[in-house]
C-alpha positions, 0 to 999 in steps of 0.5 A: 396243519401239524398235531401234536401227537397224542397216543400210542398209535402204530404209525403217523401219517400225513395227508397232502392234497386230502380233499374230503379224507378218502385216504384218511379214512383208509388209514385210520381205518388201519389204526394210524393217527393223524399228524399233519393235512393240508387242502387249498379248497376251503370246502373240501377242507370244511368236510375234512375237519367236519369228519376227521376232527382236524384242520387241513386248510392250508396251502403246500406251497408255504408249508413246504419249501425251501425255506422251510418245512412245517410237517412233524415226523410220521411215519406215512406219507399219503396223497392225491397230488394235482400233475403240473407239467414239468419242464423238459427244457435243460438236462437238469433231473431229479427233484432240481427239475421238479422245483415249481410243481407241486410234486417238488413241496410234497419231495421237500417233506419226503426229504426232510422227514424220510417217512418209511412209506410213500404213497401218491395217487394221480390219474392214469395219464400221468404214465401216459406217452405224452408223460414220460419225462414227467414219470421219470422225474418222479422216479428219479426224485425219490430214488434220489432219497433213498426210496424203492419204487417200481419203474410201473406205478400200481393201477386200480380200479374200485371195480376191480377189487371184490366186495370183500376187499372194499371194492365198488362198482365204479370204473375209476382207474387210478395210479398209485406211485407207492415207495419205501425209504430203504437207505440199507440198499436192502434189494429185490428182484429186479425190475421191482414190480407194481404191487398191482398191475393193470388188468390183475384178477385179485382173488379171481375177481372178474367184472366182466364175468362177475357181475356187480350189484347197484342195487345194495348201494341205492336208496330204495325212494324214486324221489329224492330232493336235487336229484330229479330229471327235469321234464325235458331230460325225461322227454329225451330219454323216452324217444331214445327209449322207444327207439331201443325197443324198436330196434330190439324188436326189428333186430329180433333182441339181437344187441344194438351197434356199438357205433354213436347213432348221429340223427343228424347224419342220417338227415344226410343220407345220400351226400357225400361225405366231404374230403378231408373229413378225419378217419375216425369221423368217416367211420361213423358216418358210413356206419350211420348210413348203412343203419339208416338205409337199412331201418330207414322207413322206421327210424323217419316215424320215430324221429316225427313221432318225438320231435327230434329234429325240433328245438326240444332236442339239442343237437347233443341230445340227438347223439346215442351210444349204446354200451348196455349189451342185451338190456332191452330197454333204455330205463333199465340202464345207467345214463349219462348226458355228455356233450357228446351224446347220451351214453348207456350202460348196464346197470352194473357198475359205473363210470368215474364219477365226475361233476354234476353235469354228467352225474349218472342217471340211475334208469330203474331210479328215474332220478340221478343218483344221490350224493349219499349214494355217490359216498358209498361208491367212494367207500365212505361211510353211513356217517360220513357228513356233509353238512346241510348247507352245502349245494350238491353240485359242490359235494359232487365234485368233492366226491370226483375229486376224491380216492376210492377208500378200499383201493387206498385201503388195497394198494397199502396192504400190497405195498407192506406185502411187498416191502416187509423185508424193507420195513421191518428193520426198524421198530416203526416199520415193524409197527406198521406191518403189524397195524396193516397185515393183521387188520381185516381185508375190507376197512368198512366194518371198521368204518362204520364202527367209528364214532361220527364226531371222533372217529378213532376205535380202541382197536386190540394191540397188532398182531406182531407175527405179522411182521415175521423176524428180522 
């Protein structure tokens, strides 16, 4: 879906894979104009143009092939690109061996438009030991085209980043694979690092020391239409919130075990555990045993009192595992129903965000929380619009599917940072490091200054000192 250009903007960019405009957000925030988006999922592609004012329904695979390659020139590349499996038959490398993935279209636009940066995000697997030759045929490929990427990807977390800079309180670890077309051979020291490692304190930011805040994201109102917990789901929640209590009290407000409490086991207590069970199975059961013979007298009263060996409780809501520390009761948390269990947490900061069936149960709320609160841990703005006939489940997973607006937003001003004795040996690289380096640290103001229907701002002129001389 190609635009023609239309104004004097300081770069072009493109969005492959765009789901609902999480990196669009980001880079028009920075004053880039739209050049080209394309998103198989017709929803998510609804939202897109909803939001951003241009079409991105579209299949890669017939936009950019070999054939033929339907994408205007621009200037940055951006896109959250699904990780297929690349072959590991042959010794062929590079993008020869990336052909049939959809890392190989997103390479055949890089090869023909030669954009003066890169960025690609995927999940923290992809550099996982189970996908070495997959990450080395990344590498391989764009240095093949001239691009200077670090062997590491940059890894970032919404929850990671301070208020300040766009951060959210979710845990949404992600990859950013970022490079910069460099046919001068222009070098750095080598190895290039990241422009974020795994771990980094930005600005001595701690989350484990500097507790984030919910609360400014919520809605104040315990009732808000789709997001109810049925009767049961609140059943389930009070008996393992007395359990909590009873433990906090026993234990004299000493924090519970970090160990998944198995009723079922304790329905065991005495048998042996079979031969052959796994190591990590084993632990648990031993563990579950000695808390019930220790509490056992109690625990026999909780279970009869709330039915949890009846058919009111599914087996997997007999599974608990406690991460919320010193919070002295389960409704003060952040939960989840997984297949595995109920899981809580303090109510800090999230986990990813996923489908619907483990969308977090906001405790103090007594409610999930809402897909307007879920946009506003993806950093989209107040105006960002769904429509009124979408279902949630269907804007939940557009959100899970989504990049968090402030990490894009970081990771392109660390990667100009960076690279800036690269880019600004061209008139449009220069343009970039001026659009970039001299906005604010955080894109939300700017977000929430955008008009709804055409959101474009008249931003002033960049300020080229931020390119620095040739």
């Amino acid at each position: 879906m190609t635009d023609t250009p239309t104004s004097t903007a300081p770069f072009r960019y493109v969005d492959l894979f765009a789901g609902i405009g999480g990196f669009a957000a980001a880079l028009r925030a920075y004053g880039g104009e739209h050049i080209y988006a394309v998103e198989i999922d017709e929803a998510a592609a609804a939202v897109y143009e909803r939001n951003w004012g241009h079409p991105a329904l579209g299949d890669i695979t017939k936009d950019a092939n070999d054939d033929q390659v339907l994408v205007d020139p621009h200037d940055v590349l951006v896109g959250g690109f699904p990780c297929q499996a690349f072959s590991k038959s042959g010794a062929q490398r590079g993008m020869e061996e990336a052909r049939g993935t959809l890392f190989f279209n997103i390479a055949k636009i890089i090869e023909k438009q030669r954009p003066s940066v890169v960025v690609l995000e995927n999940v923290r697997n992809l550099v996982g030991p189970n996908h070495e030759h997959e990450w080395q045929v990344i590498l391989d490929t764009l240095r093949g085209l001239d691009y200077r990427v670090a062997d590491e990807p940059a890894i970032l977390s919404p929850h990671m980043l301070p208020p300040d800079r766009g951060g959210r309180p979710q845990v949404r670890e992600r990859i950013f694979i970022t490079a910069t077309y460099n046919p001068s051979k222009i070098k750095k020291p080598n190895p290039i690092e990241p422009v974020v490692a795994k771990g980094e304190l930005i600005d001595g930011w701690n989350p484990k020391k500097q507790d984030w805040d919910l609360e400014p994201l919520l809605d104040d109102s315990e009732i808000i239409p789709g997001c109810e917990l049925t009767e049961a789901e609140v059943r389930w929640i009070d008996a393992w919130d007395d359990f909590v209590q009873i433990m906090y009290e026993r234990r004299e407000g000493a924090r519970l075990p970090g160990f998944p409490f198995w009723a079922d086991s304790w329905k065991d207590y005495g048998e042996p555990i079979p031969p052959g069970t796994p190591a990590w199975k084993r632990s648990h059961l031993e563990k579950n045993y000695a808390f019930y013979k220790a509490h056992r007298g109690i625990l026999d009263k909780w279970a009869e009192r709330h039915g949890v060996f009846t058919a009111a409780f599914p087996a997997s809501r007999r599974k608990f595992e406690w991460q919320a520390q010193d919070t002295p009761r389960l409704w003060d948390t952040v939960m989840h129903f997984r297949p595995s269990g109920i899981r809580a947490k303090r109510p800090t900061y999230l986990p990813a965000l996923v489908a619907i069936t483990q969308t977090s149960i906001i405790g103090p709320r007594r409610r999930r929380i809402s897909p307007r609160e879920t946009a506003r841990l993806q950093g989209l703005p107040e105006w960002f619009d769904f429509s009124t006939n979408r279902r949630d489940a269907e804007t939940y997973k557009q959100l899970g599917n989504g990049v968090n607006v402030g990490a894009v937003w970081y990771i392109l001003r660390k990667h100009v940072e960076r690279d800036r004795d690269i880019l600004r040996t061209t008139p449009e690289g220069r343009q970039l490091i001026a659009a970039v380096l001299s906005a604010p640290r955080s894109p939300d103001a700017i977000l929430e200054r955008m008009d709804p229907f055409t959101p474009t701002l008249d931003l002033e002129e960049p300020a080229l000192a931020a390119v620095g001389s040739d």
